[in-house]
N, C-alpha and C positions, 0 to 999 in steps of 0.2 A: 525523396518523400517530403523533405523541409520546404524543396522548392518547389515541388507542386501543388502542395496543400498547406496554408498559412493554418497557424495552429490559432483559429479564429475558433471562440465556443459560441452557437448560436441555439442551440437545442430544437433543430428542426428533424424530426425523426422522418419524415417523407425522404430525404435525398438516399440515405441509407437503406428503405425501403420497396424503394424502385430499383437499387442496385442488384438489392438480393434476388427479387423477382426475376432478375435476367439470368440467376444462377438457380433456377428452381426454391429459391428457401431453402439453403440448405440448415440454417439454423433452427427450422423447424422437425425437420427429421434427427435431429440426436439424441443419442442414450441419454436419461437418468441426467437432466443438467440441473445443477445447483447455484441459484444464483448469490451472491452476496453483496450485500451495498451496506453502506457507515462511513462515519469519520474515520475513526482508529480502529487496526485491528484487522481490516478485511485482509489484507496480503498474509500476515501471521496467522491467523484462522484456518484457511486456504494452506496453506501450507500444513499444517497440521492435519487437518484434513485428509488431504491425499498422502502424507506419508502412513494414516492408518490406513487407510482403504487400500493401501497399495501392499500395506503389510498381512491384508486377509489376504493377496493374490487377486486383486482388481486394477483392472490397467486404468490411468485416468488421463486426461488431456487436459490445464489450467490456463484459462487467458488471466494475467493482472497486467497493472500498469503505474507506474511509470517504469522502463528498464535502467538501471544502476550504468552498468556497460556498456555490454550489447542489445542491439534491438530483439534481437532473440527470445530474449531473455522473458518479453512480454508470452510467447506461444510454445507452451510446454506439450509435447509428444509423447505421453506414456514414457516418463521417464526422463526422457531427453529433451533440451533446447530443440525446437523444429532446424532444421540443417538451412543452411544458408542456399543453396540449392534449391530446396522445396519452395523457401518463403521467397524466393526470390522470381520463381516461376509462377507463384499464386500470385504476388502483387503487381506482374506484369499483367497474368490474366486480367485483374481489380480492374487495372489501369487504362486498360481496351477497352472495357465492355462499358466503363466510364465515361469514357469518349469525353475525357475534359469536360464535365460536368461540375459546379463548383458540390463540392464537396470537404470534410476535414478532417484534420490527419489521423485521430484520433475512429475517424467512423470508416477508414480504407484500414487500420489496422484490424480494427474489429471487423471486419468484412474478410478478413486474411483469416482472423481466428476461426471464422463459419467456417471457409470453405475448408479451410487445412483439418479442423476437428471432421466434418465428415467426407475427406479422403483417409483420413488417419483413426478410423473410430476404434472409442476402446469403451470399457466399463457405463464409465463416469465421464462428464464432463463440468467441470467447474468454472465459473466466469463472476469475477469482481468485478465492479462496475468502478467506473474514471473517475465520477464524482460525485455524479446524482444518486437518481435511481429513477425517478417516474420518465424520465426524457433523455434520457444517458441511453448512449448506442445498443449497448448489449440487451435492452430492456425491448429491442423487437423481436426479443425471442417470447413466444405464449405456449410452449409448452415446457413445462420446470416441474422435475420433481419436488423440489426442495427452495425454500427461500431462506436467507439468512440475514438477519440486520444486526449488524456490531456494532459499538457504542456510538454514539452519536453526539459531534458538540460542534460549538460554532465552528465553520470552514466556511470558504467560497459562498461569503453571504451576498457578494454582489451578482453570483446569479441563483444563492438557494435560499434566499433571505436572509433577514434579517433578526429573528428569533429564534430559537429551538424548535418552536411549534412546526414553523413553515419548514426547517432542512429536512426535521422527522417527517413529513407528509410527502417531503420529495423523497427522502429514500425509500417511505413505503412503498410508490410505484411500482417496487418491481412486483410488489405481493399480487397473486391470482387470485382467481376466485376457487374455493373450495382446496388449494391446495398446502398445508402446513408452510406454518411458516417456527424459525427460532428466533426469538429477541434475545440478544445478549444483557448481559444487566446492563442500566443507565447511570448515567453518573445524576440526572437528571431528571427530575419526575415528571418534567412537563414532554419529556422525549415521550419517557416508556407509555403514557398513558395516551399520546398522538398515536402512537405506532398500534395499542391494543386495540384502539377505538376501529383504525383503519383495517387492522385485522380482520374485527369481529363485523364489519360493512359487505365482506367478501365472502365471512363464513371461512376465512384462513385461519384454522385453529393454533392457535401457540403451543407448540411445544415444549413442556417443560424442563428447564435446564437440570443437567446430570455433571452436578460439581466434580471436577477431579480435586482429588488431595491435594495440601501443600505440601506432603510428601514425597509428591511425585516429582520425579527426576525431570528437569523442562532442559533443553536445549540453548531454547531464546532465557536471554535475562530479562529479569525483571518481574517485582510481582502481580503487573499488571495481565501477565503472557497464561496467568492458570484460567484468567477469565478466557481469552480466548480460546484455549487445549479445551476448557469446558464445553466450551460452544462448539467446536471441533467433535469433540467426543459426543455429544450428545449428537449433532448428525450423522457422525459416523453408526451412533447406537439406530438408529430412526431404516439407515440403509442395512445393517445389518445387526439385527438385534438379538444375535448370539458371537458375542466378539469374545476372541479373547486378551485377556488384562493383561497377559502376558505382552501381548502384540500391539496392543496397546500403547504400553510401559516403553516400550521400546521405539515405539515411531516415537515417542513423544521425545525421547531425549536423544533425539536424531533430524530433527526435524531444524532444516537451515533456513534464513530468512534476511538474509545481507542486508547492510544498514539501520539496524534498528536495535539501538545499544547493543553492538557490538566490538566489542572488545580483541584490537590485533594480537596475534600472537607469532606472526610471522610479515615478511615482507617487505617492501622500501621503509616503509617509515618506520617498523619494527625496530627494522637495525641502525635506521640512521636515531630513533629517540632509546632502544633499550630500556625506556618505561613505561606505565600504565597507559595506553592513548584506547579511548571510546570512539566510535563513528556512532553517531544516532541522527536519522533525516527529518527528527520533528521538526514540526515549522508552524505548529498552533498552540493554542493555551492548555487543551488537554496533554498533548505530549509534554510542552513545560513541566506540567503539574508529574508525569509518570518523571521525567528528567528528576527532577526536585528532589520525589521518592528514594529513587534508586542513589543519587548521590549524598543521602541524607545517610540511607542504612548501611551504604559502602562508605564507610567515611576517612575519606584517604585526605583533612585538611583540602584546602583553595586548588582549583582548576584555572591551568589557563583555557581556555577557549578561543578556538576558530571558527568565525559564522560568517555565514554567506548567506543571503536571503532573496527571493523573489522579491518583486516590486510590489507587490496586492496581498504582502503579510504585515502585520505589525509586531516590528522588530522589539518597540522598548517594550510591548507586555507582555511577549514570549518571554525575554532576558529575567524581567523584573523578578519574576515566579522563582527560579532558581538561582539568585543576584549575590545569596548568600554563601554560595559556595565557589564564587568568580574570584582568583586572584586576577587575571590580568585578559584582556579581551585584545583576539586582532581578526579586525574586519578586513575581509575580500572580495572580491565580485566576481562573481562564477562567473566563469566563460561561458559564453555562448548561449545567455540568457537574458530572460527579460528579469534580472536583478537589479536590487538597490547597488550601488556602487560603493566600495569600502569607504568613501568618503560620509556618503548619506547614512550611511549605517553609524559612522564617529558619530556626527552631530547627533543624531536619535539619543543613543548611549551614553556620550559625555553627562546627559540630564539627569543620570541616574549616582551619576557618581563616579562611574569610570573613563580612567585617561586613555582612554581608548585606541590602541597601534591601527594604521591603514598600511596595510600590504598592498603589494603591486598584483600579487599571485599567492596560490597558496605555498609555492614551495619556500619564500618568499617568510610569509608566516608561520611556517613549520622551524626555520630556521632559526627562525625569533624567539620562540619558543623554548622555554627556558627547559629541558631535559630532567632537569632534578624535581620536575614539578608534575602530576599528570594530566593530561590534556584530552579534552571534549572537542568533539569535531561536529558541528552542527550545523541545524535550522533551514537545511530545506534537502531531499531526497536527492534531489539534483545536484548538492555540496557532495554528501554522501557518496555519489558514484561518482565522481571529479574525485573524489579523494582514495578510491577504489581502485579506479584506474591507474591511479600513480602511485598507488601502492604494488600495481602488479598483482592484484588479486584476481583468482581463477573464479566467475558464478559457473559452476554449470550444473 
């Protein structure tokens, strides 16, 4: 898949639309699809999500993306990872009817999640979007029960702009005309008020949010994750609006979502550190800010931390955000990515103040890594599942 489609983003929706056309549109014929696009939050949401509707006895099928592990991981089957079997006979299909067509890699997965959702149909069908939303793959689907936009902050300005205004006006995209849409709260008033405007152009009515308790039992850490369970919940209210709390209560503090303050309790690095170690994939200024939070009101003294970053984030104003709880930083370079290199990341760093370690590898950095101290695992989703993997951790 790496080598026959460069992971080039051009946001041509035509190539992806002629493909489907040779498959009938199957994305046009399925159940009850709920779209969701944002900065933060969409894959947690999404998850929440289905584990209520799954909990009234609705089967549901989820596309997100990026996968931590395995590729899998992206096409969920009522329940289950799609089999390796299955996805591997659809993406040969993709790949024929392609006929070497330039196309990216990104819009042959999404073309796997059509056809696999309806040979596999169930209830529900849920699809997060990669990054946009008005020119993002999934967004050649036009018939959507449901739209959802999660918080929204600066990301991927070099291709969704350069202000708040413009990324809000690309994830509205996915909005229809006349069909509800939920806005999750903004951190940002120049978001929410892009996104109401684009609404009310469609006749997409907002759906009012149905706050869960901070009493309620969450899964995920963090007190950023009620806002999500909220927006979760209130769609879930919208598909069925005789739920019960009961069933409710219970997807919520069940509900998994690997890398995203996440906290081991088992595993290689478990046993090789035997103290407090975080995985969290942020890699923007919003997550900094939830980071900052969460180690502010867990306040366990200085963090070492390990960071790895792509090339097209900026490193020192992630760090800076939660700078104050850094004992010791060591930079790595993720394999098999278009990363900064543990070297580029020192220099960035060193300006902030710290004497910043370059590792070879992460095992390398883990090593280094002083045991008596607890350590954050960070800045970019891709670090995340590299760090996953070597941990030996089971997604399924």
């Amino acid at each position: 898949m790496f080598d026959l489609h460069p992971k080039l983003i051009d946001f041509d929706l035509k190539r992806l639309k002629d493909l489907m056309n040779k498959f009938d549109n199957p994305q046009n014929t399925l159940n009850n699809v709920i779209h969701i696009a944002g900065t933060n939050g969409k894959g947690s949401t999404a998850s929440f999500l289905k584990e209520i509707l799954e909990a009234h006895d609705l089967s549901v099928n989820i596309y997100t993306s990026p996968h931590l592990i395995n590729f899998n991981e992206r096409i969920r089957i009522n329940k289950k990872l799609i089999s390796d079997k299955d996805l591997i006979n659809i993406l040969e299909e993709v790949e024929l009817k392609n006929n070497r067509n330039p196309i990216t890699f990104f819009e042959i997965t999404t073309a796997a999640a059509f056809i696999a959702f309806k040979r596999f149909p169930t209830d529900i069908n849920i699809f997060e979007t990669g990054m946009g939303g008005r020119l993002d793959a999934t967004n050649i689907i036009e018939n959507k029960k449901l739209t959802i936009i999660t918080k929204i902050g600066l990301d991927h300005e070099e291709f969704l702009g350069k202000n708040i205004e413009k990324i809000a006006k690309e994830k509205a995209g996915i909005l229809r005309k006349n069909i509800p849409v939920i806005i999750a709260k903004q951190s940002k008033d120049k978001a929410m008020k892009t996104l109401v405007h684009a609404a009310k152009e469609l006749n997409s009515i907002p759906i009012e949010i149905k706050r869960i308790s901070k009493n309620t039992k969450l899964s995920l850490v963090g007190d950023f994750q009620y806002e999500n369970a909220s927006t979760a919940f209130t769609a879930a209210k919208f598909l069925i609006p005789s739920m019960s709390i009961y069933k409710v209560r219970h997807a919520l503090a069940k509900t998994s979502w690997p890398g995203r303050i996440q906290k081991l309790n088992d595993g290689k690095i478990f046993n090789l550190r035997k103290n407090v170690t975080i995985i969290d994939g942020s890699h923007n200024q919003d997550g900094a800010i939830v980071l900052d939070e969460y180690l502010t009101k867990n306040s366990l003294g200085k963090w070492n931390i390990i960071i790895g970053m792509l090339n097209n984030r900026e490193v020192k104003d992630f760090v800076k955000i939660f700078k104050n709880h850094i004992n010791q930083i060591y930079a790595i370079t993720i394999p098999d990515k278009n990363s900064y290199s543990a070297l580029d990341i020192k220099y960035k760093l060193d300006t902030l103040g710290f004497e910043t370690n370059v590792s070879n590898s992460f095992e390398e950095a883990l090593k280094k890594a002083d045991n008596k101290i607890p350590l954050l695992i960070t800045g970019s989703l891709y670090l995340a599942g590299h760090a996953l993997k070597f941990n030996k951790t089971i997604i399924d």
